[in-house]
Structures are given as structure tokens and as C-alpha cells.
C-alpha positions as CSV (number, residue, x, y, z in Angstrom):
1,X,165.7,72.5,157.4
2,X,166.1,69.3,155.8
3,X,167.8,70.2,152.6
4,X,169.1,67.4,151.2
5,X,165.2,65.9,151.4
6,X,164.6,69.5,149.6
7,X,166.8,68.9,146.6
8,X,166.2,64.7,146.1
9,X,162.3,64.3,146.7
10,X,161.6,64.7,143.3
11,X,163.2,61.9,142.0
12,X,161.7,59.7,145.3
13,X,158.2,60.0,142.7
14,X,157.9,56.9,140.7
15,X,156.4,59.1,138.0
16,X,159.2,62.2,138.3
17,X,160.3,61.8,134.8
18,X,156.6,62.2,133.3
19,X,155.6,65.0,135.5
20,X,159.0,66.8,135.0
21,X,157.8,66.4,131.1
22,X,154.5,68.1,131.4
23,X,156.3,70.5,133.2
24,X,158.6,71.2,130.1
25,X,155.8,70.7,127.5
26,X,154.1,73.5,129.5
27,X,156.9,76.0,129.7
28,X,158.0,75.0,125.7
29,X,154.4,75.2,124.5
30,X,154.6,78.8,126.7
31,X,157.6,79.8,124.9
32,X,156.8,78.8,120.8
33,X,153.5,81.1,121.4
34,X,155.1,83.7,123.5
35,X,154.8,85.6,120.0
36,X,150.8,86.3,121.2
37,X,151.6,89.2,122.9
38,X,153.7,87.1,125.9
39,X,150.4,85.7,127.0
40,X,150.9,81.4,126.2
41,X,154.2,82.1,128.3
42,X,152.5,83.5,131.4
43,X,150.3,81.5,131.6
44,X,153.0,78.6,131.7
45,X,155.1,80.4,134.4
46,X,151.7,80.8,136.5
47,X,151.0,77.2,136.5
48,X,154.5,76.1,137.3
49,X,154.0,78.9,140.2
50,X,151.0,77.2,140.9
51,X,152.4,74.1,141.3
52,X,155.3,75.1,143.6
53,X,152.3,76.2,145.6
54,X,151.3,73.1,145.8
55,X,154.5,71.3,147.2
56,X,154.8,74.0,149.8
57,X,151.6,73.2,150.8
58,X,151.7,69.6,150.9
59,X,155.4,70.1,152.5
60,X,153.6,72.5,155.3
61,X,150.6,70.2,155.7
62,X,152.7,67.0,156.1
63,X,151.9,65.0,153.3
64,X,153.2,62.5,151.0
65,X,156.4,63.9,149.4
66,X,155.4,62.6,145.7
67,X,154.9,65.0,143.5
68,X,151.6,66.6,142.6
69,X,149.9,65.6,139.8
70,X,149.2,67.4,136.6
71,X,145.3,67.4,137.0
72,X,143.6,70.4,138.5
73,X,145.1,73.1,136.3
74,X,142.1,75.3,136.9
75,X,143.9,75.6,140.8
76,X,147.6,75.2,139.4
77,X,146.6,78.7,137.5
78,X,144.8,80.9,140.4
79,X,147.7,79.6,142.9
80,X,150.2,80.8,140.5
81,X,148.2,84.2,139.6
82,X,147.8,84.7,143.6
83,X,151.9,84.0,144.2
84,X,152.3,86.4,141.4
85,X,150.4,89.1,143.4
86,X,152.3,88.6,146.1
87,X,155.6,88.7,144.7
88,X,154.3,92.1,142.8
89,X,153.5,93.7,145.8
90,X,156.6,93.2,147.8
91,X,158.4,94.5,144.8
92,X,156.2,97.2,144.3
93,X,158.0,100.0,146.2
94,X,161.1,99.4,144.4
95,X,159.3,99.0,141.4
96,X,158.1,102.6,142.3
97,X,161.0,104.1,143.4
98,X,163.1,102.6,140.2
99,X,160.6,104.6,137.2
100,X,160.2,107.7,139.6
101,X,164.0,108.2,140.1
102,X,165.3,105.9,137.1
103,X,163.5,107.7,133.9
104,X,164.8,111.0,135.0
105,X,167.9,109.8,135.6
106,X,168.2,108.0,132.2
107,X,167.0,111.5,130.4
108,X,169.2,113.5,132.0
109,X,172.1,111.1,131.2
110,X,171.1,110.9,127.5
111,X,170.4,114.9,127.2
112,X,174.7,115.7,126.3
113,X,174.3,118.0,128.9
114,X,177.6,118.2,130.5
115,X,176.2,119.8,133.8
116,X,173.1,117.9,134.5
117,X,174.2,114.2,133.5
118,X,177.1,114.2,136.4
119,X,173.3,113.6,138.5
120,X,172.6,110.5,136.2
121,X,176.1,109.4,137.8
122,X,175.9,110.3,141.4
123,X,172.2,109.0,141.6
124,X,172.2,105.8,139.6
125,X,174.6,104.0,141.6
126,X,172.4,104.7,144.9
127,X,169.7,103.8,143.2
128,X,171.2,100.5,142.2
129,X,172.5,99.9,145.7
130,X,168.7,100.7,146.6
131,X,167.1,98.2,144.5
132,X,169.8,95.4,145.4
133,X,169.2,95.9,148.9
134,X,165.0,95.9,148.3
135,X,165.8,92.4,146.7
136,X,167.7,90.8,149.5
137,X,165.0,91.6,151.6
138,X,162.1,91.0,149.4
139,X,163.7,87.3,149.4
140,X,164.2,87.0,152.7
141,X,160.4,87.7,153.1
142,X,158.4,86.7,150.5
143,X,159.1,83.1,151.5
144,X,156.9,83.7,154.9
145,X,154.6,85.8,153.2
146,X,153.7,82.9,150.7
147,X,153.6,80.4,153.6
148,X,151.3,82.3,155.8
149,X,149.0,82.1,152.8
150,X,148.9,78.3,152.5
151,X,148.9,77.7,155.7
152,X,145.8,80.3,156.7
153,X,144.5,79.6,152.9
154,X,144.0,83.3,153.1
155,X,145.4,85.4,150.7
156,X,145.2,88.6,152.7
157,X,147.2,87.0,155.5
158,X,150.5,87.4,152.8
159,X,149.8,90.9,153.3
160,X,149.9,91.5,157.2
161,X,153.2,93.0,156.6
162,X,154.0,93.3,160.0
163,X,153.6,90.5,161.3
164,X,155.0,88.5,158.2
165,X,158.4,91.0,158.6
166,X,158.7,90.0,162.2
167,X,158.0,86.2,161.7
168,X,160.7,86.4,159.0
169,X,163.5,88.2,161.0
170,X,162.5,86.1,164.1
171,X,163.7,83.4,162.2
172,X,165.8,85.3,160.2
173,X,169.0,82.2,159.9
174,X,166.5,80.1,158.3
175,X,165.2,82.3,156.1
176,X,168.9,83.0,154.9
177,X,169.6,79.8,154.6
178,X,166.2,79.4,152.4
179,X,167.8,82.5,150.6
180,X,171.1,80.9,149.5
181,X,169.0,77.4,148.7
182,X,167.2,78.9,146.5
183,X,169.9,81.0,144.6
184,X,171.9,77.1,144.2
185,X,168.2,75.9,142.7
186,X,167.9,78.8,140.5
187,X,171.7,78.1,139.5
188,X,170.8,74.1,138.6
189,X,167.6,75.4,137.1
190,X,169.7,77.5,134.4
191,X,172.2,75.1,134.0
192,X,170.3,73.5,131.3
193,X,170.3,76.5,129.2
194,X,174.0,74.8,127.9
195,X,172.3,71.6,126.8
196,X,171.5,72.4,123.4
197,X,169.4,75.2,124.6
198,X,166.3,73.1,125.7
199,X,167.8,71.2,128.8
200,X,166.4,74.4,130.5
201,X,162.8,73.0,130.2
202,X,163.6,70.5,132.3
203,X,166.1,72.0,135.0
204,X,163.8,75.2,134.9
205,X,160.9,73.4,136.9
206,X,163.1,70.9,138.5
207,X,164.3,74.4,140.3
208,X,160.3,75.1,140.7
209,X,159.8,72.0,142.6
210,X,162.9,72.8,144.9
211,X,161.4,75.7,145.6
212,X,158.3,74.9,146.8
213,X,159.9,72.5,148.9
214,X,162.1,74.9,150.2
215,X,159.8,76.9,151.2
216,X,157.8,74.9,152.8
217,X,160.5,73.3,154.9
218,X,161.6,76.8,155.9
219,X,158.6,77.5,157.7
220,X,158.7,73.9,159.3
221,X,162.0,74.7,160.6
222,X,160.7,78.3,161.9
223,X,157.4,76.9,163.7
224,X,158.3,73.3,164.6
225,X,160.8,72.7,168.0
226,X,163.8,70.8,167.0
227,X,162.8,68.1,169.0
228,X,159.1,67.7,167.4
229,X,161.0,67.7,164.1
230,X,163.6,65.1,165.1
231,X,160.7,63.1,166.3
232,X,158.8,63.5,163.4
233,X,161.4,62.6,161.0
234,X,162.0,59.5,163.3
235,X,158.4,58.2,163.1
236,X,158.9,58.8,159.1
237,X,161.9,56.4,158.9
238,X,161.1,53.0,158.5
239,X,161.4,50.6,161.7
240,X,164.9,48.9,162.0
């Protein structure tokens, strides 16, 4: 994985600065309306979804590194909605598990029953383990579930959970590298919350954009030899 190329394509765009703006307007517009029942603010996180989509894909497809422009919102917003879905689905069992276990457990810890809510004790930390565990692997896998959609441009092929699983823990060192990457991006991308509060709209989708290229070079790495990727990265540096 080329992770340095990950973390500094975004400023090789001679127009970075603008699109990292619209980016921010998007998410701050999101935010100001989020009093309309949440709506204005999902709809800002699905197109900046959408547009990590978008990297990946160009990453995967081997195109320019620049980033994508701010023009086809219409497929910004069903990218972002269909990453969504996927995301929701790998997290749905321990969504599940979490409200069949977790609201009994909660009642039984607020009843002031002396002899039941020892169970709210005994259980909730298992169940915490549980869910911790469930979102280790859910990042290790969504990764190559979202890239077998670009790259098939089928959304069904996120969900051949089989065959996604094994493709993940055949290449299980990259995809825990891609883990930890994306944790550090996440990091930088709330760093900005200490600027006056607002330097989050920036660093938030400057963490987006990592992402997507993230991800994208993870399944590079997983599917390319070594040698085809040294080669390739040789024929993209300029002549000596």
C-alpha cells in the first residue's frame, strides 16, 4: 500500500483548497439545518460518502489522482446511500444482538432490584466485549466489501459474504494495516474540532478523501503482484 501517496494526494489537486470548501459548506449547511428532523445533515454525510466512493473508484480503476469534482451530486448521493447500506448491514447483527440483549439488560439494571441487576453486571460487559469485537471485524471487512462493489459496479456483490470474508482474511495484513490508516485519518479528521470548533469541516472530509484512497489502495495491494505494482508505479514516475 502506498500510504504516504494515501495521505498527500489531496493536496497534489491544483484545486484542493476549493473542493475541500464545498466539502465543508456541504457538511456546515448539513449541520445549521440538522434541526429538520436530522435530514440536511444526512444528506451531507451521504454525499461526502459518495464521494469517497468516488476516489476508491478512480484509485481502483487507475485514474488521475486529482480529486473529483463537485458536479454530479445526483451520483455523489446514491453512492453514498448504497455505502450506507452496506455499512448497515455488516453492522446489523450487532445492531441486533445490542437492543435484544441491551434493553433488558438496561431495565433490569434500573428496576432497584438487588437480585436481578447483578445480571445487568455479569452480561453488559460481555456484551460490550461482543460489540467491540463485531467492530474490529466489521472494519477489517467492510473495506473489501465496498471494493467489490466498485469494482463489479454491483451492489449485490458487497453482499457475497463469503467470498468478501475470505478475500478479506486472505489478505488479512493489508486489511489491518488499512484498519489502523484509517483510525490515524479519523484521528486528523477530528483534530479540527479544537480550532474554534469549525476546523472540523475541513479535517472531517480531508479524512473522507483519505479514506477513499485508502481503500482503494488496499485492494490494489490485495489483487496486484508486487512486482506489477512496482512496475506500475515506475511507469508513473517521470523519466530521469
Amino acid at each position: 500500500m502506498d500510504i504516504g501517496s494515501s495521505f498527500g494526494f489531496v493536496f497534489e489537486d491544483d484545486r484542493w483548497v476549493t473542493k475541500i470548501l464545498i466539502a465543508a459548506a456541504i457538511l456546515a449547511v448539513g449541520w445549521v439545518f440538522v434541526w429538520l428532523l436530522g435530514i440536511p445533515l444526512l444528506l451531507a454525510l451521504l454525499l461526502l460518502s459518495g464521494y469517497q466512493v468516488e476516489i476508491t473508484r478512480r484509485v481502483i480503476r487507475g485514474g488521475t489522482p486529482a480529486l473529483p469534482e463537485w458536479n454530479d451530486w445526483g451520483k455523489l448521493l446514491v453512492d453514498g446511500v448504497k455505502f450506507a447500506v452496506i455499512g448497515l448491514v455488516y453492522a446489523l447483527p450487532a445492531i441486533i444482538v445490542s437492543i435484544c440483549l441491551g434493553l433488558p439488560i438496561s431495565i433490569l439494571g434500573d428496576s432497584g432490584n438487588g437480585d436481578l441487576s447483578w445480571i445487568s453486571v455479569v452480561c453488559g460487559g460481555p456484551l460490550a466485549c461482543l460489540s467491540i469485537l463485531w467492530g474490529i471485524l466489521v472494519a477489517l471487512v467492510l473495506p473489501a466489501a465496498v471494493a467489490k462493489w466498485v469494482v463489479s459496479d454491483d451492489l449485490a456483490a458487497a453482499f457475497r459474504f463469503g467470498e468478501v470474508i475470505r478475500f478479506a482474511y486472505k489478505n488479512l495484513s493489508t486489511y489491518i494495516v488499512l484498519m489502523i490508516m484509517i483510525w490515524v485519518a479519523s484521528l486528523i479528521g477530528g483534530l479540527g474540532i479544537w480550532v474554534c470548533l469549525i476546523g472540523w469541516l475541513a479535517t472531517y472530509p480531508y479524512s473522507i478523501m483519505v479514506t477513499g484512497h485508502l481503500y482503494g489502495e488496499a485492494y490494489l495491494a490485495a489483487t496486484i503482484p508486487p512486482v506489477a505494482l512496482q512496475t506500475l508505479d515506475q511507469s508513473d514516475s517521470p523519466a530521469s
